[in-house]
N, C-alpha and C positions, 0 to 999 in steps of 0.2 A: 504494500500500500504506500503508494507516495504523498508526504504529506500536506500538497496540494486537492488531492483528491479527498483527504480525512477534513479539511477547514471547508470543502466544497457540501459534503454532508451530501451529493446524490442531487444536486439541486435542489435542498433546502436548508441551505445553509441562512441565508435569512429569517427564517420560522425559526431552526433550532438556536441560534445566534441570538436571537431577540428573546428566545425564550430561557436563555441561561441567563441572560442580562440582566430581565424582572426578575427572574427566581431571587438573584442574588441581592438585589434593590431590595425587596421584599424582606428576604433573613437577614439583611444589615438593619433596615427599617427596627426589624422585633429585635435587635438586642439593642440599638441605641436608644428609642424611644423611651422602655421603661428607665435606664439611666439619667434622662435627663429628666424625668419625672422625680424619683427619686431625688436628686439631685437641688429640683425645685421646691421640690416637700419639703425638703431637709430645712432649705432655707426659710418658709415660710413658717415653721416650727419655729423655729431661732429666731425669728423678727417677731411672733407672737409670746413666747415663753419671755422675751426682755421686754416689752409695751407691758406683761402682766406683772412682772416686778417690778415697774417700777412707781 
């Protein structure tokens, strides 16, 4: 197999191309989103816990 033929995919190499692309947009999306959520709680705790003491 030459690996112009394996990137070529048979003539769908645009379906399968496009479709590795999303997949991985998609599992980047689900680990960054909860971290910066997280991340935003955290802080929004911390600016409520100090407004209540003081």
């Amino acid at each position: 197999m030459v690996v112009q033929e394996f990137f070529h995919m048979g003539g769908y190499a645009f379906y399968v191309w496009t479709s590795y692309a999303l997949t991985a947009v998609v599992l980047i999306f689900n680990v960054v989103q909860p971290l910066i959520r997280k991340r935003k709680s955290k802080r929004d705790l911390i600016m409520r816990l100090r407004r209540n003491l003081r």
